[in-house]
N, CA, C and O of each residue as an XYZ file, in Angstrom:
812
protein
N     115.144     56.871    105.598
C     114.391     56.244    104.510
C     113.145     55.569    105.079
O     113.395     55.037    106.161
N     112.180     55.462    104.776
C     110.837     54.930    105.106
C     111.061     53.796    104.973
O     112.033     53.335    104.375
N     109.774     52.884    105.770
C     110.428     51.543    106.229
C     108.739     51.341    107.346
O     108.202     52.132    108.122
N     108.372     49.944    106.925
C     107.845     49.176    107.558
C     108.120     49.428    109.399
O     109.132     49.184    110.058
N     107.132     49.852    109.725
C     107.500     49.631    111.522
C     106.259     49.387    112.423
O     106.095     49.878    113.540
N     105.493     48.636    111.831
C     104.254     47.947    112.433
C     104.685     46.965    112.742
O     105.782     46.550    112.367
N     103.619     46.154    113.782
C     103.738     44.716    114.170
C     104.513     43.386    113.125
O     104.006     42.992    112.075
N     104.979     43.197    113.334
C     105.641     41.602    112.645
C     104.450     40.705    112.266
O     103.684     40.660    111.304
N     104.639     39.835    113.694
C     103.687     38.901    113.787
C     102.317     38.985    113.411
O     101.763     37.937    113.079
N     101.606     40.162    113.406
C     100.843     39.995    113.041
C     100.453     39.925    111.735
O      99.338     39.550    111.373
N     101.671     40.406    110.750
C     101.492     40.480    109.145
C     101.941     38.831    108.968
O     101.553     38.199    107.986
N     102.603     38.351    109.782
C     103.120     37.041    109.477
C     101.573     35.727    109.390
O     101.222     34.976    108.480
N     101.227     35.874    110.239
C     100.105     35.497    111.115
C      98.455     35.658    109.762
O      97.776     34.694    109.410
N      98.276     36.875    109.377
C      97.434     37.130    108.538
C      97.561     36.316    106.923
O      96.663     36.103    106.108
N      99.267     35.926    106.840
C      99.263     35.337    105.347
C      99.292     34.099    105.764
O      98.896     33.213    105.007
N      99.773     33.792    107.069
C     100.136     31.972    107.300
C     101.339     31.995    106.797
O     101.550     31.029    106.064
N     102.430     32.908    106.933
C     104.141     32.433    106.664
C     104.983     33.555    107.189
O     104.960     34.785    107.188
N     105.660     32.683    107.594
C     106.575     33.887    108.091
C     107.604     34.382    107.338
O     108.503     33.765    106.766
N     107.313     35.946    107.410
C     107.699     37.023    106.467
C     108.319     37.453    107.042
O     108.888     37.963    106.077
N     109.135     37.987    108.246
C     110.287     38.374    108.972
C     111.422     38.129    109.497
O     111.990     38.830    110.335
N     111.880     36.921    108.934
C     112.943     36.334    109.969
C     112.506     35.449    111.018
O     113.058     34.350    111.071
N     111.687     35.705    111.795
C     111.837     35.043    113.175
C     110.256     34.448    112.887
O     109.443     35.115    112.248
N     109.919     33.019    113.483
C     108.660     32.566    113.272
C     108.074     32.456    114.622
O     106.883     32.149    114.681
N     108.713     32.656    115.693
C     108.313     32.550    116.959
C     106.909     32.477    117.241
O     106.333     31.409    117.448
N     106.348     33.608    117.252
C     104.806     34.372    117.648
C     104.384     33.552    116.568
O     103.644     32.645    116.950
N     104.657     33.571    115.087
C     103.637     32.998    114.407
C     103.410     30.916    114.017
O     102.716     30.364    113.163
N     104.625     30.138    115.409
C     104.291     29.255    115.719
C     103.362     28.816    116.252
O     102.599     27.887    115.987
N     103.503     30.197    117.800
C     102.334     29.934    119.059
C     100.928     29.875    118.366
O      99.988     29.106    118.567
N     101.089     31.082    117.352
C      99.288     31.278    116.961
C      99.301     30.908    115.123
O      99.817     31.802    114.453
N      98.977     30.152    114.639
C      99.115     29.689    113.285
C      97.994     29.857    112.879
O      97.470     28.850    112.403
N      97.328     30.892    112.886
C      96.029     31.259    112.478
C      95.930     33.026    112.034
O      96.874     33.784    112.258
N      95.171     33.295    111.654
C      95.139     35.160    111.021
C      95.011     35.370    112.850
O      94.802     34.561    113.754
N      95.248     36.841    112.829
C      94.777     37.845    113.994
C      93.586     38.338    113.873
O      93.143     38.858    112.849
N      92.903     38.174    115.104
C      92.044     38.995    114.962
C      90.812     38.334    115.867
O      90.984     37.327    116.554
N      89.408     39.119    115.760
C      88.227     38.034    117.021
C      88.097     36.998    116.098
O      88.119     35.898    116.650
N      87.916     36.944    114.382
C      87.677     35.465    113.990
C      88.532     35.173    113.515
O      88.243     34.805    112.377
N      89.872     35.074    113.772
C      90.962     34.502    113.405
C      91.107     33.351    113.034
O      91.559     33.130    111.911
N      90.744     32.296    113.919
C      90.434     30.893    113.437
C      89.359     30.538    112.674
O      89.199     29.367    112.329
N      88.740     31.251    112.426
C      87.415     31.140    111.124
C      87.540     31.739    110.122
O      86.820     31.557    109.141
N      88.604     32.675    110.189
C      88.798     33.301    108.831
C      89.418     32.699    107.618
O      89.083     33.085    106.499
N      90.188     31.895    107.772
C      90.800     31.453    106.845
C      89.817     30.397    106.117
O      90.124     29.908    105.030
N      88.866     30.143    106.645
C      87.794     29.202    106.044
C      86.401     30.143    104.785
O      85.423     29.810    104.116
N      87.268     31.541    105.137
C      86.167     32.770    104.208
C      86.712     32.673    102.338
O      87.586     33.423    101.905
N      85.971     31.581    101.419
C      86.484     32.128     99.732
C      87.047     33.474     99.797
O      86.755     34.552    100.315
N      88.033     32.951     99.018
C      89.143     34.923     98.535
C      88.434     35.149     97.045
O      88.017     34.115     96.524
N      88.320     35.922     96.583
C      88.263     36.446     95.072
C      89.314     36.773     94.852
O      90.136     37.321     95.587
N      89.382     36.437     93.729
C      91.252     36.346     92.897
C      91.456     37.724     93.165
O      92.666     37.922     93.061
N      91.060     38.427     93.362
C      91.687     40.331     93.441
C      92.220     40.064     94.588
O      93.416     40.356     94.616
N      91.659     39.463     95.897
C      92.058     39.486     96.974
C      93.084     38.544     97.160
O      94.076     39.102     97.630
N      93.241     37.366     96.983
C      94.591     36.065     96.554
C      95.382     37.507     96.135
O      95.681     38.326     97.005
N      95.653     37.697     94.848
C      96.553     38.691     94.059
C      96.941     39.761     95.195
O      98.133     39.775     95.500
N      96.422     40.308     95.600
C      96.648     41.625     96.205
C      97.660     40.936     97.852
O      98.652     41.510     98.302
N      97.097     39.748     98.401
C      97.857     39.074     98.862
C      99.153     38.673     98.567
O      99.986     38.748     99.470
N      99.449     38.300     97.580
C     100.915     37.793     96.677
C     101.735     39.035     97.057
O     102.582     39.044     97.951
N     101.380     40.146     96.242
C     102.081     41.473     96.475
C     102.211     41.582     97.410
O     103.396     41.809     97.654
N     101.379     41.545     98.563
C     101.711     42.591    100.546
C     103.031     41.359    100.162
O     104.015     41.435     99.426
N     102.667     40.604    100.763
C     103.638     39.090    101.218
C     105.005     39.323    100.551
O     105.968     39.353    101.317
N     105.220     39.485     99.301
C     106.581     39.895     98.743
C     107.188     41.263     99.362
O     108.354     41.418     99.725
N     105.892     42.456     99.414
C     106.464     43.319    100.052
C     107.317     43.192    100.969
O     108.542     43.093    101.037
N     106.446     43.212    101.677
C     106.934     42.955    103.637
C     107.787     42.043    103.663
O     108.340     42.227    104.748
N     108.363     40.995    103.085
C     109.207     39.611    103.139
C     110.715     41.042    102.621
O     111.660     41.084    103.409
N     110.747     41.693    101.804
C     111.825     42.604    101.063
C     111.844     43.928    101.511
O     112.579     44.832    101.114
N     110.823     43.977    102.522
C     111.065     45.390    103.582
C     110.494     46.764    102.510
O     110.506     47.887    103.014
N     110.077     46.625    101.248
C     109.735     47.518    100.817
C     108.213     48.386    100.546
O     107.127     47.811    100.472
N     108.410     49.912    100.419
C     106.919     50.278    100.688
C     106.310     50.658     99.084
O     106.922     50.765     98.021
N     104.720     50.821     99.430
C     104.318     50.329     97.954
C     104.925     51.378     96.872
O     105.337     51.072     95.754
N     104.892     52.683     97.439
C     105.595     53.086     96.260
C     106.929     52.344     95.173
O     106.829     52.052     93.981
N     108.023     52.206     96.006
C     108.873     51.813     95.691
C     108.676     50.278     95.283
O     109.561     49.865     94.533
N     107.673     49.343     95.638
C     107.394     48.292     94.821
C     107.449     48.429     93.922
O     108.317     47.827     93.290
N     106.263     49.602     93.061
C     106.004     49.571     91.758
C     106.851     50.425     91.476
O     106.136     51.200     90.841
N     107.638     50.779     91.471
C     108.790     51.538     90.843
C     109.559     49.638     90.516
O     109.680     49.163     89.387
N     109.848     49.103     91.472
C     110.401     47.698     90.692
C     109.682     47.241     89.567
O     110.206     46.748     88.569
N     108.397     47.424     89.754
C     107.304     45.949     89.055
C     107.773     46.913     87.757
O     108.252     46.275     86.819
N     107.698     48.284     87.599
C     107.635     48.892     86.042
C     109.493     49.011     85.630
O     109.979     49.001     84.499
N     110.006     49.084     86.553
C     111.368     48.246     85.813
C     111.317     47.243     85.218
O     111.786     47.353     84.086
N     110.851     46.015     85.532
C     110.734     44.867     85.233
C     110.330     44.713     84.287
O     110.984     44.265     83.345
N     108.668     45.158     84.215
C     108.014     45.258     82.884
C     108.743     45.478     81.523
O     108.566     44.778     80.526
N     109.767     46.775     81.636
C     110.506     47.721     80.695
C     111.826     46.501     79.978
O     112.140     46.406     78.792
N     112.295     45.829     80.964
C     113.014     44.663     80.421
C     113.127     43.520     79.864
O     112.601     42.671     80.584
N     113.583     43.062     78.879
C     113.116     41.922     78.405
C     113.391     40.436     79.304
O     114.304     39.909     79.940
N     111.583     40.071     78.796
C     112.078     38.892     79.803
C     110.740     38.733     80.387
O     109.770     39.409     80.045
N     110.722     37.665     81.425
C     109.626     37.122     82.598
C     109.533     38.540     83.032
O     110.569     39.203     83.079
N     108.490     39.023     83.325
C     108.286     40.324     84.529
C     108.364     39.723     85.478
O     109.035     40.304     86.331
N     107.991     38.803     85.767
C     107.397     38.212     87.284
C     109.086     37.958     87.835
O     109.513     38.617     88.782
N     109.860     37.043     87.196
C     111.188     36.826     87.253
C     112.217     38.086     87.288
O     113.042     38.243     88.188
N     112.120     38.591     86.650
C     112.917     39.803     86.656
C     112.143     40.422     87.886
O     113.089     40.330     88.668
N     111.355     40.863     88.485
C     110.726     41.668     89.215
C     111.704     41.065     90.888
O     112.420     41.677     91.681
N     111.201     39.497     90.799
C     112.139     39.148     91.644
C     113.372     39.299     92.136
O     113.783     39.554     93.268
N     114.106     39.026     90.707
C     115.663     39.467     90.790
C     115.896     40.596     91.196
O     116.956     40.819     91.781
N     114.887     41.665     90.968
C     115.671     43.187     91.088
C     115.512     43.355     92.537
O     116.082     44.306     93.073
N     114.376     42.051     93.656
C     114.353     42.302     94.621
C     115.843     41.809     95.715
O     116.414     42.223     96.724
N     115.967     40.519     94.580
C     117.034     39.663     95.670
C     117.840     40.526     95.218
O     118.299     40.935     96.285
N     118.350     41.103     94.438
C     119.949     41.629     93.959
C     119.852     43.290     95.177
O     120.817     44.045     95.294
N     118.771     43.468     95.769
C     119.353     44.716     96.894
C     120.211     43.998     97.840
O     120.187     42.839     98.256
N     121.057     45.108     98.091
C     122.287     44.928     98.963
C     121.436     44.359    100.489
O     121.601     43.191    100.841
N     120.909     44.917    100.973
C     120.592     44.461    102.100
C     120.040     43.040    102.050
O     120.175     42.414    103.101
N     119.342     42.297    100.867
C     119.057     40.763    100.860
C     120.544     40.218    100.267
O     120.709     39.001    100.190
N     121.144     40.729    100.035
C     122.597     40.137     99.782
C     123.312     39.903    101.192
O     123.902     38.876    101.529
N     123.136     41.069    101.949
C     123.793     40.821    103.016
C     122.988     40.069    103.970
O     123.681     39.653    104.899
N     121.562     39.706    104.063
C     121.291     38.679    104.813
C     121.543     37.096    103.770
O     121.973     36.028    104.206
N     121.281     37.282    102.871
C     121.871     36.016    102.270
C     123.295     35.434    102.491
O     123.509     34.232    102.646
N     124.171     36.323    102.491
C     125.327     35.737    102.778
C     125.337     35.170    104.232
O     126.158     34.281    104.459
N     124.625     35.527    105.111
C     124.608     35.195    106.323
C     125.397     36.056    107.500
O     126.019     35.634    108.474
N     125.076     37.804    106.933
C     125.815     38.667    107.403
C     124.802     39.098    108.538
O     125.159     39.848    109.447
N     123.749     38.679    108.458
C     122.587     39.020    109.559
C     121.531     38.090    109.574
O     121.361     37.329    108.621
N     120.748     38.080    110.648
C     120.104     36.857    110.915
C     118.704     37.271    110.243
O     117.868     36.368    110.241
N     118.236     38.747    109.554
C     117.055     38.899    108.893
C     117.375     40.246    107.823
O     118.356     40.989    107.791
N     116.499     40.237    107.224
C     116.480     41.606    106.323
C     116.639     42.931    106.812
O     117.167     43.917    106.299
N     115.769     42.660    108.512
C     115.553     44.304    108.933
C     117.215     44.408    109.215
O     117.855     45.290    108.642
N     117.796     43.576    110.016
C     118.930     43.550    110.432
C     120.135     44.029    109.522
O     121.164     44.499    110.008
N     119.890     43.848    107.940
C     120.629     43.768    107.258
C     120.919     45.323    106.741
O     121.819     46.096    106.412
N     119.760     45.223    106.881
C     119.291     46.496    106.176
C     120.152     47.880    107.266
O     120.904     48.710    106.755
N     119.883     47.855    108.508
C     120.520     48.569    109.685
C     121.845     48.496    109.235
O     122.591     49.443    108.990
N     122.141     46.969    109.122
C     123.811     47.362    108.980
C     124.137     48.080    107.409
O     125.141     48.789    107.335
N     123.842     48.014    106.981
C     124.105     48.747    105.591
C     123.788     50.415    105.751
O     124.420     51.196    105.040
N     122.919     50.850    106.587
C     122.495     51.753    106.720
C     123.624     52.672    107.321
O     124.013     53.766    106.912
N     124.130     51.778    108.629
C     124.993     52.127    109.276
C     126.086     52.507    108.582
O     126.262     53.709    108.777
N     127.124     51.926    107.671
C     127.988     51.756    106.859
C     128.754     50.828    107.274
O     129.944     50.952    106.984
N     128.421     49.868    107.908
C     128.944     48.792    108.137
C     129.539     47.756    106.735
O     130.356     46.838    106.813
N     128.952     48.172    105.717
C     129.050     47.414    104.284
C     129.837     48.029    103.688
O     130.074     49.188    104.027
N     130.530     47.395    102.536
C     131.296     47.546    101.507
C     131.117     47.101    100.138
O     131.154     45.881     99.978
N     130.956     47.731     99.255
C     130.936     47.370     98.017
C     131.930     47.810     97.091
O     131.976     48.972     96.689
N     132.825     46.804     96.698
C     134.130     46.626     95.656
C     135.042     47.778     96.492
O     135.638     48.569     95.761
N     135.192     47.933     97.780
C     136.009     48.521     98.223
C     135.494     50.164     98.936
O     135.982     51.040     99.649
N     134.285     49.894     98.254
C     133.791     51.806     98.665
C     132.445     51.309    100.030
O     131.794     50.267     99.948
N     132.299     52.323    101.168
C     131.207     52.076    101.740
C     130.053     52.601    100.660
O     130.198     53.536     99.873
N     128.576     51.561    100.859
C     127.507     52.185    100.796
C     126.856     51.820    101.562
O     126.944     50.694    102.052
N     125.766     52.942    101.970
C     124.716     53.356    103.064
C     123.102     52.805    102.199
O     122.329     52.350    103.042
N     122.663     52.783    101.129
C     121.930     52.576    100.702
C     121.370     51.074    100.217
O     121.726     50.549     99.162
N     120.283     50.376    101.316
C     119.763     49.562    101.454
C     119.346     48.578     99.730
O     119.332     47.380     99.450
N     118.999     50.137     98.749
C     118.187     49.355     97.712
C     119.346     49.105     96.869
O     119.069     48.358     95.931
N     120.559     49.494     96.906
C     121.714     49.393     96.109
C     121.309     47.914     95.252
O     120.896     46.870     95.758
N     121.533     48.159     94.015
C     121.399     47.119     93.176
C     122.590     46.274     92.875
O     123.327     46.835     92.064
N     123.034     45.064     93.279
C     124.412     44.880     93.561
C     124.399     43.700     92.176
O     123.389     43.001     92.089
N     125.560     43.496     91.085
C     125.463     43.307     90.132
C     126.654     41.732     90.289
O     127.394     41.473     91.239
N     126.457     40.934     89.013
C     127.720     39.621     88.573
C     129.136     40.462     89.238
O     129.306     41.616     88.843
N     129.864     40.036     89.967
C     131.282     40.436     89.904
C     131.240     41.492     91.280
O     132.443     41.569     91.532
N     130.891     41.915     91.789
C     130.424     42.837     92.927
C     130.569     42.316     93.738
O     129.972     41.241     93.681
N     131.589     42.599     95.417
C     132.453     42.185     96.382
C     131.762     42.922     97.315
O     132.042     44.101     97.531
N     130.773     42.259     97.960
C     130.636     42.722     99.750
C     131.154     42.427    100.810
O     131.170     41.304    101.315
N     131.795     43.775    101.395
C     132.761     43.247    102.475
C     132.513     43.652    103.911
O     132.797     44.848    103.964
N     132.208     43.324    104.838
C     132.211     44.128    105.897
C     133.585     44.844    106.495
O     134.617     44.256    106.818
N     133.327     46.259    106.558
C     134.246     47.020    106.840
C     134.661     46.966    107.724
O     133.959     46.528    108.636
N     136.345     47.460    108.076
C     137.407     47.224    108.563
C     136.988     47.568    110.344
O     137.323     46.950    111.355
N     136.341     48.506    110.216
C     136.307     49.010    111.956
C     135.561     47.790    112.655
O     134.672     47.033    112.264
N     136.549     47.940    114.302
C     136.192     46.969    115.407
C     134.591     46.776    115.432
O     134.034     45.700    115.647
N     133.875     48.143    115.145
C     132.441     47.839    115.452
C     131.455     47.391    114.363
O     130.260     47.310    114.648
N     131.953     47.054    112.963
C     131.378     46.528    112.178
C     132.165     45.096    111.768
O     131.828     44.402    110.810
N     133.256     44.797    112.659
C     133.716     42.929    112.715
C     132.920     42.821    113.510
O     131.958     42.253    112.991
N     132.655     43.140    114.977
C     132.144     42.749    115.787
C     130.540     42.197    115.608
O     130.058     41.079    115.791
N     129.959     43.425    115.187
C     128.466     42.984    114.832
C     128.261     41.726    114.006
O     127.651     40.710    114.340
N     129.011     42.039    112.636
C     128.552     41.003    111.959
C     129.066     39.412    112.440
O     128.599     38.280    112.322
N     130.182     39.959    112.988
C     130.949     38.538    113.423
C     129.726     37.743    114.369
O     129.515     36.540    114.217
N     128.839     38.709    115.509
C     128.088     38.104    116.119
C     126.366     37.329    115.492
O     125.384     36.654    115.797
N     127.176     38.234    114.250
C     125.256     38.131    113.286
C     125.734     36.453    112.571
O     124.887     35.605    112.292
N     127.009     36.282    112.406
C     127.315     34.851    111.574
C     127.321     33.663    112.741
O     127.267     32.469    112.446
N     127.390     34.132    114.037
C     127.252     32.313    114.743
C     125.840     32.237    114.899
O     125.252     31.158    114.969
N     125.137     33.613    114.970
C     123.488     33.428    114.574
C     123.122     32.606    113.531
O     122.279     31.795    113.915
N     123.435     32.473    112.269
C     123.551     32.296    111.020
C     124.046     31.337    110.392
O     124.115     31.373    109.163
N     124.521     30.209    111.162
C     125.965     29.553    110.961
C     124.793     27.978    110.123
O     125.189     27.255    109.209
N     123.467     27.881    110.783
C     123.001     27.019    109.926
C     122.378     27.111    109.083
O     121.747     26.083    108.838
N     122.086     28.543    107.932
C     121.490     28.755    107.555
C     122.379     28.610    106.032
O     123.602     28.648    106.171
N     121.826     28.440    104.529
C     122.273     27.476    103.668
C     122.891     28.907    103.211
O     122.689     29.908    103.898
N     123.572     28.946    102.143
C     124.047     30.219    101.217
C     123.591     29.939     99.851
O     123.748     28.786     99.449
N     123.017     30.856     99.023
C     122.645     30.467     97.887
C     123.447     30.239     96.778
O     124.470     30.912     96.895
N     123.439     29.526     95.653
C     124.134     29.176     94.470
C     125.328     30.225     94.012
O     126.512     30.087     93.703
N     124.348     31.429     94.134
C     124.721     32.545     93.022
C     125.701     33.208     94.010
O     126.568     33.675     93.271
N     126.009     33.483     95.205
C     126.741     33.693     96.237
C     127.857     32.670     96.759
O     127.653     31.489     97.044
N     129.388     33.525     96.847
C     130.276     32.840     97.099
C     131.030     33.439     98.813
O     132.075     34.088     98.799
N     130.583     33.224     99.654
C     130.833     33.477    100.914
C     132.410     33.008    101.258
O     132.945     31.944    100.947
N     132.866     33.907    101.847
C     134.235     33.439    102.629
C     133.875     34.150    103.711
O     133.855     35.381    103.687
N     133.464     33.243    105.064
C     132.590     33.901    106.552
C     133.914     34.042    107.478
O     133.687     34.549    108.576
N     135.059     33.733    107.257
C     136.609     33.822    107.820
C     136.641     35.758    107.408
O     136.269     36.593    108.232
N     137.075     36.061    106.229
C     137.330     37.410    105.843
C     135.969     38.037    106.184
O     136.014     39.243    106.425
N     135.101     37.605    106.231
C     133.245     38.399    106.106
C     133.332     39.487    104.825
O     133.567     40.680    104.631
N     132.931     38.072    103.963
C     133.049     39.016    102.483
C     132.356     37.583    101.633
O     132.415     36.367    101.818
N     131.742     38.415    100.706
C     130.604     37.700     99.593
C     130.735     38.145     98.066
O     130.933     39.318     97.751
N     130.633     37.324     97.340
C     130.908     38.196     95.659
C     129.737     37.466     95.504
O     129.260     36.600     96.237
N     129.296     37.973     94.352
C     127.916     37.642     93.674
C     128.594     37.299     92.553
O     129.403     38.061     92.023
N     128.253     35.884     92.024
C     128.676     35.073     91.346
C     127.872     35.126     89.529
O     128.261     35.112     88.362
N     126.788     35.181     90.167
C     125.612     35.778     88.810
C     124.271     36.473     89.766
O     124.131     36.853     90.929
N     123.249     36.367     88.298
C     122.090     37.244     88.781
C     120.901     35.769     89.447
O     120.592     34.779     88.784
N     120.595     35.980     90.433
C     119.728     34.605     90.958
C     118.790     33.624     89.537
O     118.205     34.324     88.711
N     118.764     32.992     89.469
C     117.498     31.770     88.535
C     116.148     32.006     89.463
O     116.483     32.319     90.606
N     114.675     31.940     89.282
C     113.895     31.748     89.688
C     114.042     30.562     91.207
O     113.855     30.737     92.411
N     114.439     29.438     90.424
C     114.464     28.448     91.294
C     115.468     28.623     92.633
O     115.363     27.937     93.650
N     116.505     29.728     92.411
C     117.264     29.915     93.557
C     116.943     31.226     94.758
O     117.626     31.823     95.590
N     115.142     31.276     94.187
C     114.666     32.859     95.203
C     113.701     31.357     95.477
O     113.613     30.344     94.783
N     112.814     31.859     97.274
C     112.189     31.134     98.025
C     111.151     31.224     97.167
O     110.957     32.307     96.615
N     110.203     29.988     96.867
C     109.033     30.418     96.008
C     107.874     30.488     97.073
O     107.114     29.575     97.396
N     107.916     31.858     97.572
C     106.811     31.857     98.708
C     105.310     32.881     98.436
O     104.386     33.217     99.178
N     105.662     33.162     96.891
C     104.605     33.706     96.127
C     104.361     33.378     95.520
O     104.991     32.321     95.506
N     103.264     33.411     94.042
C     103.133     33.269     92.878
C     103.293     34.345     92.342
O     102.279     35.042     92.300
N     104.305     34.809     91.852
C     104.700     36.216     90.917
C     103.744     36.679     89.706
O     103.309     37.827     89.617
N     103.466     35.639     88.775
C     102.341     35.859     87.594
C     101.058     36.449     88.150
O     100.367     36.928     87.251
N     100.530     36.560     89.369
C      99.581     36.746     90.051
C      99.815     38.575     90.544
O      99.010     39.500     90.660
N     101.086     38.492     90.706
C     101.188     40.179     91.281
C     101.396     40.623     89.652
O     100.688     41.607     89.440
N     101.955     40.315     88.740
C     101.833     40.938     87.253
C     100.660     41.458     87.144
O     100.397     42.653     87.009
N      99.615     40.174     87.226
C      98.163     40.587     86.503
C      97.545     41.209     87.302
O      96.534     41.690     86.790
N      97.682     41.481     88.514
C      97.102     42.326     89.381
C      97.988     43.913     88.885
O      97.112     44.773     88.975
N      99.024     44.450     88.522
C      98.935     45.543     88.114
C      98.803     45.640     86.653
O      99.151     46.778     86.338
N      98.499     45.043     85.746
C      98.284     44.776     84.476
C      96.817     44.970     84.078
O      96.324     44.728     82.976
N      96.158     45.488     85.257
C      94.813     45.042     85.163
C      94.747     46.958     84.721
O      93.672     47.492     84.445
């Protein structure tokens, strides 16, 4: 499946947040990349460019490529409701941000591998598919074999301070998660302005 495999840091680095898991590199250098890196951020954006920003940043934070963005954003649209909100949800509810949410891996890419692998379980069946839309009542389990306790077992003392969200009910003893409901706005990171990626494809 296609997939992000450029530099990290440097997409981290260009928005000023870190979008990958790890903030390391984009501690050392807290400025864009590049020869005017430290002067750039002092350049006016035009709202096309802010907007078009919002979108990369959600992308890359959810590992997804643009096609398959807007295949979300026009789900969203089609449903009743916030687009911007719903657009979100349909991002947190993939299996692979479920399984780093529960604290089954220490980032998305990670999560995403193990799901890939078949390291995951859903209501008892493996799935391999990262974008799996995982629904209220839906049981992720990590599967029975030595080499998928092992991994994740090592991905949770990684993980061990990291919070669990509302809508997620973790038992990190069994390594298993039910999804309790569908996330609230207020329980996804607000590290975008969503109304901003609407009107940028609305346009």
């Amino acid at each position: 499946m296609a997939r992000y495999t450029g530099p990290r840091a440097k997409i981290s680095r260009r928005f000023g947040v870190s979008l990958f898991g790890s903030s390391k590199a984009f501690e050392r250098r807290n400025f864009p990349p590049g020869q005017h890196g430290v002067r750039a951020g002092r350049k006016k954006k035009s709202e096309y460019s802010v907007a078009l920003g919002e979108k990369q940043k959600l992308r890359f934070m959810y590992g997804v490529l643009e096609k398959q963005f807007r295949g979300y954003y026009e789900e969203a649209s089609r449903r009743r409701g916030i687009t911007g909100t719903i657009l979100l949800q349909l991002l947190e509810c993939r299996l692979d941000n479920v399984v780093y949410r529960a604290g089954f891996a220490n980032s998305r890419q990670a999560a995403r591998q193990a799901v890939n692998h078949g390291h995951i379980l859903v209501n008892g069946r493996t799935v391999d598919i990262a974008s799996f839309q995982v629904k209220p009542g839906d049981v992720i389990k990590v599967g029975a074999r030595p080499s998928s306790q092992q991994l994740v077992t090592r991905m949770t003392d990684l993980t061990q301070a990291m919070p669990i969200k509302d809508w997620l009910t973790v038992d990190k003893d069994k390594l298993q998660a039910t999804v309790s409901r569908i996330p609230d706005r207020e329980d996804i990171d607000p590290i975008v302005n969503e109304q901003l990626i609407v009107e940028l494809y609305s346009r």
